[in-house]
N, C-alpha and C positions, 0 to 999 in steps of 0.2 A: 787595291786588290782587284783581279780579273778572274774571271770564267772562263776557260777557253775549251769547245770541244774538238778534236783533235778526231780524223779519221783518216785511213789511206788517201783521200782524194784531195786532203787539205794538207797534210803534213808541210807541204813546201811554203803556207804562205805566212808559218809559224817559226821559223828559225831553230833556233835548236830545242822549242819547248818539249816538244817531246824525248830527244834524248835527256834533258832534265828531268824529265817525269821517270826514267827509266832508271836515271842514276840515284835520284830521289828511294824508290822502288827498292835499289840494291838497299843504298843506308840504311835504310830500315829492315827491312827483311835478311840480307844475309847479315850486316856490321850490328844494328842492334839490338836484331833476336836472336839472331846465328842459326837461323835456319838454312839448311845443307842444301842449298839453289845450284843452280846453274849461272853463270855469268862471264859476261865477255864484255872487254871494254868498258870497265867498271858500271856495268849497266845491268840490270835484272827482267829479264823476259822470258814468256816459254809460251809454249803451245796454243794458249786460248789467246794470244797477241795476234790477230788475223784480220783481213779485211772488210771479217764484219764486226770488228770490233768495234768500238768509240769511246774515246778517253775525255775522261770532265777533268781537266787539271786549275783549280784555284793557284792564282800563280801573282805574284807583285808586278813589277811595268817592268823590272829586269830578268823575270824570267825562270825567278827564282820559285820551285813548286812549296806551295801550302800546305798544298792536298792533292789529291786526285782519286778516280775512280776509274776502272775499266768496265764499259757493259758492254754484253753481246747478247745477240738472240738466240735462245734455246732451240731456233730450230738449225740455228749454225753449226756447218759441218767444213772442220781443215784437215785435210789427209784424215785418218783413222777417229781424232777428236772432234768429240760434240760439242759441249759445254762444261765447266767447271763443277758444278753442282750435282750431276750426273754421274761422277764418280763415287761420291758420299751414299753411308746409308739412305735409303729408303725414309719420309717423312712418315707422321702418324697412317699418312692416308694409301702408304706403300706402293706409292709411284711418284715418280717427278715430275710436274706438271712442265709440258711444253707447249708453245705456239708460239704464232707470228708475231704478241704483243707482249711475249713474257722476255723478260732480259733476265740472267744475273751475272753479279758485279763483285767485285773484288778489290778493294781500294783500300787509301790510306790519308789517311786526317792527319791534321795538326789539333798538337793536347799541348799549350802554354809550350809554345817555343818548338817543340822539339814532335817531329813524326811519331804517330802511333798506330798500329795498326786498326780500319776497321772492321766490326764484328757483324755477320752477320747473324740476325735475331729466330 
């Protein structure tokens, strides 16, 4: 098993992990929960995919994904989008905390065999 992070400046010296990460992404999200996504090239992407992103993809030596995660920094801005989390209500403290060292992330584990989505807390 490997860790690999994955960002626009490296993609090239990783082969196709990343569209695996992405096709990974669809099976779960649209074929296992059937959530109404966007998708192209049986792959699952959208908006908060951007160059300031960076993907943790837990993956085997062929490339196969385990897991993965997406983080980006809260103070990331692509065309009209900020951040994920930014869209959701309001926490207890009725703002969403931003800066240069806050990331959030979006990802998906492996539960005994099979992708599950992560939650976060």
């Amino acid at each position: 098993m490997q860790t690999t992070t994955l960002s626009f400046e490296n993609l090239h010296n990783h082969g196709e992990l990343f569209a695996n990460m992405l096709r990974a992404r669809r099976e779960l999200f649209i074929v296992h929960n059937k959530w109404d996504l966007p998708e192209a090239l049986g792959m699952e992407y959208d908006q908060y995919d951007t160059p300031a992103s960076r993907w943790v993809v837990v993956h085997d030596e062929f490339g196969q994904v385990l897991a993965g995660n997406r983080l980006t920094p809260t103070t990331a801005r692509c065309g009209v989008y900020s951040y994920m989390i930014s869209r959701c209500p309001a926490g207890a403290s009725g703002y969403h905390p931003v800066g240069p060292a806050l990331r959030t992330g979006a990802g998906l584990g492996s539960g005994l065999g099979k992708l599950a989505p992560l939650r976060c807390a």
